[in-house]
GUTILO-165495 format. One line per field, with one value per atom (N, C-alpha, C): x, y, z; atom name. Coordinates in Angstrom, 1 decimal. Each point is the difference from the previous one (the first is absolute). Layout:
BEGIN
X: X/...
Y: Y/...
Z: Z/...
mardo: CA/...
This chain:
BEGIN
X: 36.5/-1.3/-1.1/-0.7/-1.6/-0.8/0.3/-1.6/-1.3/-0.7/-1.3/-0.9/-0.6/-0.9/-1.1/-0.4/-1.1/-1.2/-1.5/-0.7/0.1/-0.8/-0.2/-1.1/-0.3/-1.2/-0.8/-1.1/-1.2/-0.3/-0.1/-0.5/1.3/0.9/1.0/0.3/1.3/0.3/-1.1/-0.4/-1.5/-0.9/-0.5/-1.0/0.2/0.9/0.5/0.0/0.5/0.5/-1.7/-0.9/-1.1/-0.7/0.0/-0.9/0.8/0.9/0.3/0.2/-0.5/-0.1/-1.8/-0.9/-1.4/-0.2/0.7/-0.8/1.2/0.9/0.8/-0.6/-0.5/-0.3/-1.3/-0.5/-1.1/-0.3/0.6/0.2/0.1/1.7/0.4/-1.1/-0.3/-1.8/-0.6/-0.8/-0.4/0.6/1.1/0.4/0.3/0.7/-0.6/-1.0/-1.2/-1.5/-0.3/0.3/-0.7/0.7/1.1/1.1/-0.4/-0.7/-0.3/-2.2/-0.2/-1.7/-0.2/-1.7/0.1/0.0/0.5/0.5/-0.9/-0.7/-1.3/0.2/0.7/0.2/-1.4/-0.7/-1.2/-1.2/0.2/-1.2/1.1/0.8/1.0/-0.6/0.4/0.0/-1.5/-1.0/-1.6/-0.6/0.8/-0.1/0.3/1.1/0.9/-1.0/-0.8/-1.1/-1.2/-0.5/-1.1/0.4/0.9/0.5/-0.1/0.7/0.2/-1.6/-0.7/-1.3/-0.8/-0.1/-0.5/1.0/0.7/0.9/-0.3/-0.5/-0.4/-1.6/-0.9/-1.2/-0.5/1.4/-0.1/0.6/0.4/0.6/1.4/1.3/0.4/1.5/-0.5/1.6/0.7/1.0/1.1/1.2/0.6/1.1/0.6/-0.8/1.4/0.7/-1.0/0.3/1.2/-0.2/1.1/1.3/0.0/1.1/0.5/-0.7/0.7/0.3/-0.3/0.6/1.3/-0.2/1.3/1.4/-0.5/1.2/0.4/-0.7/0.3/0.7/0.4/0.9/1.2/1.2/0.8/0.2/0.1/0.6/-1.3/-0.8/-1.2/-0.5/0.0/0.1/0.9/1.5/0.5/-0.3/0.0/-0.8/-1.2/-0.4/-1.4/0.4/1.1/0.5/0.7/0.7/1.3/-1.1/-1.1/-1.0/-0.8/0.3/-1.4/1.4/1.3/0.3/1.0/-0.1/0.1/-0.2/-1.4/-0.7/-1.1/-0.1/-0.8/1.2/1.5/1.1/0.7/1.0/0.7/-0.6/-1.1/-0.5/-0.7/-1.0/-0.3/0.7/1.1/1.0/0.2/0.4/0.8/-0.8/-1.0/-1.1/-0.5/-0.1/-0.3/1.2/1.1/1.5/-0.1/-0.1/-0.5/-0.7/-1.9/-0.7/0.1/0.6/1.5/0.1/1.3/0.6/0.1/-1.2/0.1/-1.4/-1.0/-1.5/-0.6/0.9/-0.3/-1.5/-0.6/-1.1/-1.0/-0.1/-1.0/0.6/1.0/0.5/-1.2/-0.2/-0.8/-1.3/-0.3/-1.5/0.4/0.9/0.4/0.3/0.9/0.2/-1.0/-1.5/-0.9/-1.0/0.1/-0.4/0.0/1.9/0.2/-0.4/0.3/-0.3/-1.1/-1.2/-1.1/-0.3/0.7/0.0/0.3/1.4/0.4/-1.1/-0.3/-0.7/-1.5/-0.7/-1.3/0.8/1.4/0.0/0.6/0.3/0.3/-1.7/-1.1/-1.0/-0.5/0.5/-0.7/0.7/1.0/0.8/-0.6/-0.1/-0.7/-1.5/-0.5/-1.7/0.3/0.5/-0.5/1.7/0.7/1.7/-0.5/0.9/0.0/0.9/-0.1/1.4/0.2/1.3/-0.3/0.4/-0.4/0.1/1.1/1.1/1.7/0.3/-1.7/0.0/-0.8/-0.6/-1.0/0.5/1.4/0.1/-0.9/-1.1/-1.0/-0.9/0.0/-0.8/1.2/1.3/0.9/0.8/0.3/0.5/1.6/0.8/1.8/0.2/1.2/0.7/0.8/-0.4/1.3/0.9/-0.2/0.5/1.1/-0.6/1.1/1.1/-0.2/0.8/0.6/-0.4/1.0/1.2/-0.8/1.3/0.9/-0.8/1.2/-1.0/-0.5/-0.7/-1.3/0.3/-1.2/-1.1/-0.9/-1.8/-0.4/1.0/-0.3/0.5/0.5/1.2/-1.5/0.6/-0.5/0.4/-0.3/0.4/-1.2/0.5/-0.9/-0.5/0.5/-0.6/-1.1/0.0/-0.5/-1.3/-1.1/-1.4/-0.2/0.0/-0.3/-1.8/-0.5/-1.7/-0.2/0.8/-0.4/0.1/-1.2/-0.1/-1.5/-0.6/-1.1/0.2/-0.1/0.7/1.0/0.1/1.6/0.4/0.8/0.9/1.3/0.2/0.7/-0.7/-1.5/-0.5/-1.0/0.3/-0.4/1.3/0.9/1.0/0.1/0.0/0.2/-1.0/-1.1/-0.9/0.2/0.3/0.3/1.1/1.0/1.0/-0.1/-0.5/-0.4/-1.1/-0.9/-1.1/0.6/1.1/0.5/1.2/1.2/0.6/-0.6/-1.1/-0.7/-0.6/-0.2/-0.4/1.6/0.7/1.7/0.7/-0.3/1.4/-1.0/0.5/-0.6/0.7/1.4/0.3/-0.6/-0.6/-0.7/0.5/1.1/0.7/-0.2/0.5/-0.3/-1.2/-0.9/-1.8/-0.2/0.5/-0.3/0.3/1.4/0.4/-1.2/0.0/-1.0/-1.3/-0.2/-1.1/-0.4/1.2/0.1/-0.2/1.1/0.6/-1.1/-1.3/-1.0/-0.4/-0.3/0.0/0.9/1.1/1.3/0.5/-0.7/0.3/-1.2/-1.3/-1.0/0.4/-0.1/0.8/1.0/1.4/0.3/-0.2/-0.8/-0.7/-0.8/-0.3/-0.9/0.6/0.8/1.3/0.8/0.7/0.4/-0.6/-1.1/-1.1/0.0/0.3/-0.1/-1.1/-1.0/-1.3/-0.9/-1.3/-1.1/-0.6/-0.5/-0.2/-1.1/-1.0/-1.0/1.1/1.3/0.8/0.6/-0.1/0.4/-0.8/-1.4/-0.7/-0.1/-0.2/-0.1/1.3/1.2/0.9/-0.2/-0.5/-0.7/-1.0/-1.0/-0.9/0.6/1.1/0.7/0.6/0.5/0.9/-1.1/-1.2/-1.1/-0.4/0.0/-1.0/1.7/0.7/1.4/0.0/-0.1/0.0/-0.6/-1.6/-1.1/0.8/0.1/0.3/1.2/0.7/1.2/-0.5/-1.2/-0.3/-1.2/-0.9/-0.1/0.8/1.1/0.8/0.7/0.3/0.3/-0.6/-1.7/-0.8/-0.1/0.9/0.4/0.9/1.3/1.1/-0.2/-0.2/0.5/0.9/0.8/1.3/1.0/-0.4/1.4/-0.4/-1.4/0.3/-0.8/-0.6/-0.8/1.3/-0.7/0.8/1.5/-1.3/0.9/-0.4/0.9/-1.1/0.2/-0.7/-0.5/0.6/0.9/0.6/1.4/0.6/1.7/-0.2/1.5/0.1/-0.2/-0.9/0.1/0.7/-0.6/0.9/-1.1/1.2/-1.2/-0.3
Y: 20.9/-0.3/-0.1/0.6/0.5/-1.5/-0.6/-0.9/0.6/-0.9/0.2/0.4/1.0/0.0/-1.2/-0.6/-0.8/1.2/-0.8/1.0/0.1/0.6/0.7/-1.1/-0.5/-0.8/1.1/-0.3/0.9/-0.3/-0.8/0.1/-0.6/-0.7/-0.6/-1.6/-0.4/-1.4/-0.4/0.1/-0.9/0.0/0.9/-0.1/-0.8/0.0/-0.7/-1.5/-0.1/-1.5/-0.7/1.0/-0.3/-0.4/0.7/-0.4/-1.4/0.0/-1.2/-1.6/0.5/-1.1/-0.4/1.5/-0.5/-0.4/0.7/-0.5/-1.3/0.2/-1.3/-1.0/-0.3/-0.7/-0.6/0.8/0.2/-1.1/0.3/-0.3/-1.5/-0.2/-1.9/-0.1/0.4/-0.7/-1.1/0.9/-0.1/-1.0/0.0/-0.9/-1.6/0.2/-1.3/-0.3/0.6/-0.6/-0.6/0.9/-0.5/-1.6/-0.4/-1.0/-0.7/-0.1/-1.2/-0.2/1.3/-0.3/-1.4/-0.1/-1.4/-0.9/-1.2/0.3/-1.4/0.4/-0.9/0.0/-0.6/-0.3/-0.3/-0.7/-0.3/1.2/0.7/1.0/1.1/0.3/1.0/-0.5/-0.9/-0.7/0.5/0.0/-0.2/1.3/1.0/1.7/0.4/-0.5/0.2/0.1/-1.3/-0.3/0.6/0.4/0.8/1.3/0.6/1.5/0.1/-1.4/-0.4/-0.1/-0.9/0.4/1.6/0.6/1.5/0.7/0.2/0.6/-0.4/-1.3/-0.7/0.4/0.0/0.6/1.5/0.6/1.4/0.6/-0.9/0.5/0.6/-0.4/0.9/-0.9/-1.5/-0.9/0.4/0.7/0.3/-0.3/-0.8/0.1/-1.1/-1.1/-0.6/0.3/1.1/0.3/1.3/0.9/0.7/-0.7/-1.1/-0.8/-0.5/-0.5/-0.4/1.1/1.3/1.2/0.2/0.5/-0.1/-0.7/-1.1/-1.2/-0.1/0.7/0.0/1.1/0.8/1.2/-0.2/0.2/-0.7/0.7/1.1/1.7/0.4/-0.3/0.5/-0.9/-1.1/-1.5/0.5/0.3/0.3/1.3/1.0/0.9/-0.3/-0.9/0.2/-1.4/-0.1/-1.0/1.0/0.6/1.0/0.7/1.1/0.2/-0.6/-1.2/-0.9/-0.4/-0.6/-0.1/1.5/1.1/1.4/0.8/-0.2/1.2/0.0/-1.7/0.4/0.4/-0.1/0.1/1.3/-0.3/1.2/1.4/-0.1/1.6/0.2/-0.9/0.9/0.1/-0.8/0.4/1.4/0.4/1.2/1.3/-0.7/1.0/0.5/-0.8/0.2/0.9/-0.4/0.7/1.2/0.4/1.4/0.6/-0.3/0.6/0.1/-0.7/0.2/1.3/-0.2/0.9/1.7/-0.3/1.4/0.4/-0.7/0.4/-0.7/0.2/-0.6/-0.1/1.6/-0.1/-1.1/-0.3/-1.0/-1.6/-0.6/-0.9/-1.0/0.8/-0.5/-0.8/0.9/-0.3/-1.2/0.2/-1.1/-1.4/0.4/-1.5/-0.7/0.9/-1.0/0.0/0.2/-0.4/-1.5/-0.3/-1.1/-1.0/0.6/-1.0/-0.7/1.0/-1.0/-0.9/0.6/-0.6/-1.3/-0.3/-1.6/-0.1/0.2/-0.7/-0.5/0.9/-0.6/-0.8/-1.0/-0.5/-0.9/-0.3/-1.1/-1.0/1.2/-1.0/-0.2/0.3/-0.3/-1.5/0.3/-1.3/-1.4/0.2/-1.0/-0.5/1.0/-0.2/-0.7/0.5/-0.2/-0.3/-1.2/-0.3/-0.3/0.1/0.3/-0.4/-1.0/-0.1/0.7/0.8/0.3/-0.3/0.9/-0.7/-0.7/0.2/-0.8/-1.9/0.6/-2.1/-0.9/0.9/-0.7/-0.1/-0.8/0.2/-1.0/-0.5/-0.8/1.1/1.1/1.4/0.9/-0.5/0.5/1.1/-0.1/0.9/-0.6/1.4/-0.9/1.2/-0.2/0.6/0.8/1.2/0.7/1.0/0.0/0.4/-0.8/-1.2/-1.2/0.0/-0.1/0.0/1.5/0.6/1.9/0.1/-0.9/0.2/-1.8/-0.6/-1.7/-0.4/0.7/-1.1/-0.5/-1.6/-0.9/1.0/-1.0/0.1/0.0/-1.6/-1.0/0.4/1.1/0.8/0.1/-0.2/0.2/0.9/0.6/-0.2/1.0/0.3/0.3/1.8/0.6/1.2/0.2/-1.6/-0.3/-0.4/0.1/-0.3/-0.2/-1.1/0.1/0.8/-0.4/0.2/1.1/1.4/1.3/0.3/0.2/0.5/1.4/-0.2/0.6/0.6/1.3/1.2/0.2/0.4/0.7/1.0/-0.4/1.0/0.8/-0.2/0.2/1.3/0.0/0.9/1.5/-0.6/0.4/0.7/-0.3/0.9/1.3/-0.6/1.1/1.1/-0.3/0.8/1.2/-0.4/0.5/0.8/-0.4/0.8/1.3/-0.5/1.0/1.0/-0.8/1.4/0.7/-0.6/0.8/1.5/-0.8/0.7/0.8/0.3/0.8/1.3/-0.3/1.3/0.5/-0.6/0.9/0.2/0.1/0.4/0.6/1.3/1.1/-0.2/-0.9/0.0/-1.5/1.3/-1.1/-1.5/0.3/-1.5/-0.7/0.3/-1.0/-0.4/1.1/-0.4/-0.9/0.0/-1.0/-1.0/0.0/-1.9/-0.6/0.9/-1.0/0.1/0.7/-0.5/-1.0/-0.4/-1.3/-1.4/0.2/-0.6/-1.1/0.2/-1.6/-0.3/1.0/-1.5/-0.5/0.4/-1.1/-1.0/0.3/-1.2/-0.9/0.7/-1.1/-0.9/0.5/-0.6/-1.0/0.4/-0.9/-1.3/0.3/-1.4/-0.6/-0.1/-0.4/-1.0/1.0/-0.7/-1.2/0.5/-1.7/-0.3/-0.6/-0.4/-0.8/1.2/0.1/0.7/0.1/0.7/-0.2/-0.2/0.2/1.3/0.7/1.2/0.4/-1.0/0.7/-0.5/-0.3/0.2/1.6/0.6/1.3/0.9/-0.2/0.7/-0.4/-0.9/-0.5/1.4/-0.4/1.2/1.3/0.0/1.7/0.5/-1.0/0.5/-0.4/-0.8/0.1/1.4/0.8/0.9/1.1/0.0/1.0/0.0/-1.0/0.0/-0.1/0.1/-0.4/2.2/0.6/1.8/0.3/-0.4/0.1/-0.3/-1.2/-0.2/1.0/0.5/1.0/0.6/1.2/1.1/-0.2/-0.8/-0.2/-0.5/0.1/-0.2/1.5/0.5/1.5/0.7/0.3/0.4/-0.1/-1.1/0.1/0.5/0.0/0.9/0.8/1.3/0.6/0.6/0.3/0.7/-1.2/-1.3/-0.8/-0.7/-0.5/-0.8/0.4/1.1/0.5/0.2/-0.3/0.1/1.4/1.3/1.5/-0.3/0.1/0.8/1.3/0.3/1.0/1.3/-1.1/0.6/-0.8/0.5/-0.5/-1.1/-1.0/-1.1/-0.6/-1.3/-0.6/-1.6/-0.8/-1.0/-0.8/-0.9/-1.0/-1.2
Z: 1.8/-0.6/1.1/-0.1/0.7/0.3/1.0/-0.1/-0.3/-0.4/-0.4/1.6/0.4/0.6/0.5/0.9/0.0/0.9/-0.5/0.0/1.7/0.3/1.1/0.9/1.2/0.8/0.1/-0.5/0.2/1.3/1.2/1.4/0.8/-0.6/0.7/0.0/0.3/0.2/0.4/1.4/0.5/-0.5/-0.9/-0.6/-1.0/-1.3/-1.0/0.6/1.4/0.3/0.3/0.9/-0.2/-1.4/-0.5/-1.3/-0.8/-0.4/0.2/0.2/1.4/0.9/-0.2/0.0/-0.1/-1.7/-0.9/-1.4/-0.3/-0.1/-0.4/0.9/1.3/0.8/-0.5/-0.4/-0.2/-1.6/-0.8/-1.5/0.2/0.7/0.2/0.7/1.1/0.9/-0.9/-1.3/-0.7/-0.7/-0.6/-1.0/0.7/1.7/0.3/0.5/-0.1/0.9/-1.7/-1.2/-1.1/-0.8/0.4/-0.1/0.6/1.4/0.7/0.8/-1.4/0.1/-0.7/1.0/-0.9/-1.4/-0.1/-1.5/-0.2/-1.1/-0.8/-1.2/-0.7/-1.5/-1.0/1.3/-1.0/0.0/1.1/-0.2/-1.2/0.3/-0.8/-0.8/-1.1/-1.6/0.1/0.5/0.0/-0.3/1.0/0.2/-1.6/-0.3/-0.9/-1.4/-0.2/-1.0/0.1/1.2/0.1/-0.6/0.1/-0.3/-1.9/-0.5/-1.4/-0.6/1.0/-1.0/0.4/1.0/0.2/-0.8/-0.5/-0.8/-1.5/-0.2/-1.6/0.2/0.7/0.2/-0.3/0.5/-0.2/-1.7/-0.7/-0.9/0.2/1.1/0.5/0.0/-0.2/0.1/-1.2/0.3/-1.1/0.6/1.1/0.2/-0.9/-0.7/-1.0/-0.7/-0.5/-1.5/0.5/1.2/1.0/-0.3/0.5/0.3/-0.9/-1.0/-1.3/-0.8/0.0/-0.8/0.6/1.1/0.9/0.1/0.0/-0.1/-1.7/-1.3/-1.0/-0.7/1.2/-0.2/1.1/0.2/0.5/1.4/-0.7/0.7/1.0/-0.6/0.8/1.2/0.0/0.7/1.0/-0.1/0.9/0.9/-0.9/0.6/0.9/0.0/0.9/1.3/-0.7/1.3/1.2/-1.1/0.6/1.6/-0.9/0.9/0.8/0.1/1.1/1.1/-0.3/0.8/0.7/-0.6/0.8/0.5/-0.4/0.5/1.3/0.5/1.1/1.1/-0.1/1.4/-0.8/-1.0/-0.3/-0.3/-0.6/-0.1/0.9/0.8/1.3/0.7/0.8/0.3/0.1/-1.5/0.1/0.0/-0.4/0.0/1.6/0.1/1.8/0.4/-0.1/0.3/0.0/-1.4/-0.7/0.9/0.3/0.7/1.4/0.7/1.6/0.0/-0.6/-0.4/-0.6/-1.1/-0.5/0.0/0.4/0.0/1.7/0.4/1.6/0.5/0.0/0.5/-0.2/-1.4/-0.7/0.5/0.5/0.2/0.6/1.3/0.8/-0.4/-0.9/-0.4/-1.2/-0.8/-0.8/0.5/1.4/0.6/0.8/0.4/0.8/-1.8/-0.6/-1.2/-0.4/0.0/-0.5/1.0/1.1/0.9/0.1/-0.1/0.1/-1.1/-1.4/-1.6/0.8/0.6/0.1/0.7/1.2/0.6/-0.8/-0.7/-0.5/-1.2/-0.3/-0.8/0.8/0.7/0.4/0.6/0.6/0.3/-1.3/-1.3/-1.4/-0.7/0.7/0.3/0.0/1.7/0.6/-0.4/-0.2/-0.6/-1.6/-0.8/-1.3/-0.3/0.2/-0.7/-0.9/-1.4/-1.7/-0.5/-0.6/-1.0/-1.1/-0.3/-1.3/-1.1/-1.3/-1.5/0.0/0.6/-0.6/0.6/1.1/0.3/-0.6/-1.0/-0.8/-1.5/-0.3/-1.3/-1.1/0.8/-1.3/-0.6/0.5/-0.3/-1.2/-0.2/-0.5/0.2/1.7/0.5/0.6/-0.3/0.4/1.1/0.5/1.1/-0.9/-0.2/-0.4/0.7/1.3/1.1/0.7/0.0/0.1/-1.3/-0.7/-1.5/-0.6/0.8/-0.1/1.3/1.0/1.4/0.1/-0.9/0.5/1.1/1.0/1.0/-0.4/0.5/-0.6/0.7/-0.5/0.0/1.6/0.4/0.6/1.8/-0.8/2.0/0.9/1.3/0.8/1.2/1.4/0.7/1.2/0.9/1.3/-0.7/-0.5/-0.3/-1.2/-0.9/-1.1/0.2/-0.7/0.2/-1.8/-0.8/-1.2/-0.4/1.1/-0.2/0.3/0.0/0.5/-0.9/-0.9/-1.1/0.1/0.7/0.1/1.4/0.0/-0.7/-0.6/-1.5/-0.4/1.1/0.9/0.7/-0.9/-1.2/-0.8/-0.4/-0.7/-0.4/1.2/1.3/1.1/0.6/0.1/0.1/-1.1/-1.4/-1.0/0.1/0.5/0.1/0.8/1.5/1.4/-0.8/-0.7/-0.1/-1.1/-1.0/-1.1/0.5/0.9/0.4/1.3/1.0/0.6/-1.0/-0.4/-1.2/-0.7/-0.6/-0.9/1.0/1.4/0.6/0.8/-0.1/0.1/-0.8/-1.1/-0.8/-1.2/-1.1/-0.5/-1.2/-0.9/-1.1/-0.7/-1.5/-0.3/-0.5/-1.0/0.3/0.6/1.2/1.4/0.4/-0.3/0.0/-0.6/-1.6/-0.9/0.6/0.0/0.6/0.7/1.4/0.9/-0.3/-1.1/-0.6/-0.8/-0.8/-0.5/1.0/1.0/0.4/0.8/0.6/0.2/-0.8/-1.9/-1.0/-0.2/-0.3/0.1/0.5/1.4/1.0/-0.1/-0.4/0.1/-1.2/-0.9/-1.7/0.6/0.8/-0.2/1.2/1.0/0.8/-1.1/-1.3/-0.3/-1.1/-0.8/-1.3/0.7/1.4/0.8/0.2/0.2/-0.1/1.9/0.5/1.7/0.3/-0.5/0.7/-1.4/0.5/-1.3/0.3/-0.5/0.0/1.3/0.3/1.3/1.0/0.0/1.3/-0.2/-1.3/-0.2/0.4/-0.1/0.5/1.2/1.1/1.4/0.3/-0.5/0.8/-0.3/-0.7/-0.5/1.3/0.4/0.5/1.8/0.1/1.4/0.0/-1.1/0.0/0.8/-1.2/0.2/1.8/0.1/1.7/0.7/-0.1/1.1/-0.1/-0.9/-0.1/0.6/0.1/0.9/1.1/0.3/1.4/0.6/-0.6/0.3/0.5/-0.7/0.0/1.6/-0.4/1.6/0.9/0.1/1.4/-0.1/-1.4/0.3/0.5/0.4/0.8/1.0/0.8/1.2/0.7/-1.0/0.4/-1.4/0.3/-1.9/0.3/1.4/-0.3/0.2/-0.1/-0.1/-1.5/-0.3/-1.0/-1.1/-0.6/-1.0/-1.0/-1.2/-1.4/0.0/0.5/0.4/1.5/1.0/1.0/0.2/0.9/0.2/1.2/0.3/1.8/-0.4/1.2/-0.1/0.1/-0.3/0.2/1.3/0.0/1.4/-0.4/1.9/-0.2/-1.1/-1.0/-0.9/0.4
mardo: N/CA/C/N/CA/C/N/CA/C/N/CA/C/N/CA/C/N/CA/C/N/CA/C/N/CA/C/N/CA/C/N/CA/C/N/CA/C/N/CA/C/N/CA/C/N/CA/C/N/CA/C/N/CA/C/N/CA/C/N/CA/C/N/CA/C/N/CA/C/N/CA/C/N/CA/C/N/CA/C/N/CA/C/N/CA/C/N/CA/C/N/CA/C/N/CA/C/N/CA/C/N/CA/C/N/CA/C/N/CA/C/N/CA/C/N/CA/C/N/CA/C/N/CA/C/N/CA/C/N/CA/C/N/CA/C/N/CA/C/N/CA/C/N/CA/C/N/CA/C/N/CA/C/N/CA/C/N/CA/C/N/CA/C/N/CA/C/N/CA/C/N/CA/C/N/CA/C/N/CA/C/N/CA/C/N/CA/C/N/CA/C/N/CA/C/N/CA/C/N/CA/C/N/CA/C/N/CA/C/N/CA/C/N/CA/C/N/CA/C/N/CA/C/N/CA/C/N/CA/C/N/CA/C/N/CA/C/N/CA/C/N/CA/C/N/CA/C/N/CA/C/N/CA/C/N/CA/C/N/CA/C/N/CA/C/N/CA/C/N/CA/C/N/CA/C/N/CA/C/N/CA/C/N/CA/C/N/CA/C/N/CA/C/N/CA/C/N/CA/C/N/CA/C/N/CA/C/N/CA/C/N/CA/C/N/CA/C/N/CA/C/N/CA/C/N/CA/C/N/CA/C/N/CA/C/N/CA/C/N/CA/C/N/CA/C/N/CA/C/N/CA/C/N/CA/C/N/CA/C/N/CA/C/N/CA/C/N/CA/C/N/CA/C/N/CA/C/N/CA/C/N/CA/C/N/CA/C/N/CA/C/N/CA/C/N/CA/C/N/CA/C/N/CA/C/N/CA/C/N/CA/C/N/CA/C/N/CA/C/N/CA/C/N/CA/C/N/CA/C/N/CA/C/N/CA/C/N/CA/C/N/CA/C/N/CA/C/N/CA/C/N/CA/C/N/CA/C/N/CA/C/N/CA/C/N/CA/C/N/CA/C/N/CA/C/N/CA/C/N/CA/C/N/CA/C/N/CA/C/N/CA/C/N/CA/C/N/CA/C/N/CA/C/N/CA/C/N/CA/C/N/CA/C/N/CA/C/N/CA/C/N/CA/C/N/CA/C/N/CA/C/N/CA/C/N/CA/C/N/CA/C/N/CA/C/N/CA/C/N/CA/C/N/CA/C/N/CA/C/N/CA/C/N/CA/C/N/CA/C/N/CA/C/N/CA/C/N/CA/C/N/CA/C/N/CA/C/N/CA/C/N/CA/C/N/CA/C/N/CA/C/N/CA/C/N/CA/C/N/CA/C/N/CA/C/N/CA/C/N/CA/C/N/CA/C/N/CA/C/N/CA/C/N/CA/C/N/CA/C/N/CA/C/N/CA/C/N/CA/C/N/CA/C/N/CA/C/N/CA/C/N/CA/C/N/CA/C/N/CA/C/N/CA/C/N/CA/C/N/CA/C/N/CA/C/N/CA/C/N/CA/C/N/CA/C/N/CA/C/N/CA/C/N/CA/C/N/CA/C/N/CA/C/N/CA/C/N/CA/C/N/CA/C/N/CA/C/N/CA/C/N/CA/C/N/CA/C/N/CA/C/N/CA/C/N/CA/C/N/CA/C/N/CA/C/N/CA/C/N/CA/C/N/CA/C/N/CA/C/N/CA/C/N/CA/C/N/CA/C/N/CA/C/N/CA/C/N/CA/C/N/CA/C/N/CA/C/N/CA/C/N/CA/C/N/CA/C/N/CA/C/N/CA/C/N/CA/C/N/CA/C/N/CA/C/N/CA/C/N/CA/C/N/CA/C/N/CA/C/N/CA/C/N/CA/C/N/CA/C/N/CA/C/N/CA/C/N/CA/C/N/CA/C/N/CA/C/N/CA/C/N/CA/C/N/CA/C/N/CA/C
């Protein structure tokens, strides 16, 4: 019996070990600067109520009625759990994997993308911490994220920051990945998906009632300016880090 082939390193072990080392490094950075930013319960809860009335000002607060639809369908509830707790690690993840691997060229530009994404959200962090909808159950909001995986509300630990709520990084990844995805791959199917695939995720930050909707748009417009920022650092190198470039591979 034939083993399966594994694909081929587009630049080699050191490069793969490299990238790696800079975006995974890069990713936990992030996850513990935003775990141990400073933590203000009372401006969070405060941030949290200013967003609730600009959102009831604008005609635009719908997330109860989100969350109570949601939690009143069983399947779907899970469903949007299943998605909030998978899709900011498992699909980019693999998605990233994918674009390694079989769309190499564009990697580069994808991974100083994300990069700067964490970074302008971690100082979004620190400026403006947010609690969200699932700590304010007098507003009539439950944890159903907590209640689809068994872990309490109440976990804590050094990677966890409850008040990062502003930006959805959830919906800021989806973006990065669907708008990278959609200029590499040519069957439509597959177009469709990722074309679905940042309402889906915004939908379901909003049904667990883990994000109110202008943290959906805050990570929309992190995504928007984190592209920007790509594409000007691809103008510095565009044969190492432009979406195509233009010239052989260099070092990234």
């Amino acid at each position: 019996m034939r083993r399966p082939r594994l694909p081929r390193l587009p630049n080699g072990r050191r490069d793969l070990l490299r990238q790696i080392v800079l975006f995974c490094g890069a990713y936990w950075a992030y996850r513990l600067v935003r775990g141990i930013v400073v933590d203000d319960p009372a401006a969070a809860f405060e941030h949290a109520r200013q967003l609730v009335s600009l959102e009831r000002a604008a005609g635009l607060y719908t997330e109860p009625a989100v969350h109570a639809w949601a939690r009143s369908v069983p399947w779907l509830i899970d469903a949007a759990s299943w998605t909030y707790v998978n899709s900011h690690f498992v699909i980019t993840t693999l998605t990233l994997a994918w674009i390694y691997l079989f769309r190499n060229p564009a990697f580069y530009f994808v991974r100083n993308m994300f990069t700067v994404a964490m970074g302008l959200a971690l100082l979004l962090y620190v400026v403006y911490p947010t609690a969200p909808p699932r700590l304010m159950p007098e507003l009539g909001y439950a944890d159903s994220v907590a209640a689809f995986t068994g872990v309490p509300a109440s976990a804590s630990g050094l990677l966890i920051n409850p008040y990062a709520a502003v930006p959805s990084m959830h919906v800021a990844f989806a973006l990065m990945l669907a708008a990278s995805a959609l200029r590499l791959t040519q069957r439509r199917w597959i177009r469709a998906l990722w074309v679905a695939y940042p309402p889906v995720v915004g939908f379901a930050v909003v049904a667990t009632a883990n994000h109110w909707w202008a943290d959906a748009a805050a990570g929309a417009l992190v995504a928007v300016v984190a592209a920007a920022a790509a594409r000007a650092l691809a103008g510095w190198r565009p044969q190492a880090w432009a979406f195509r470039p233009a010239s052989a591979p260099a070092a990234r």
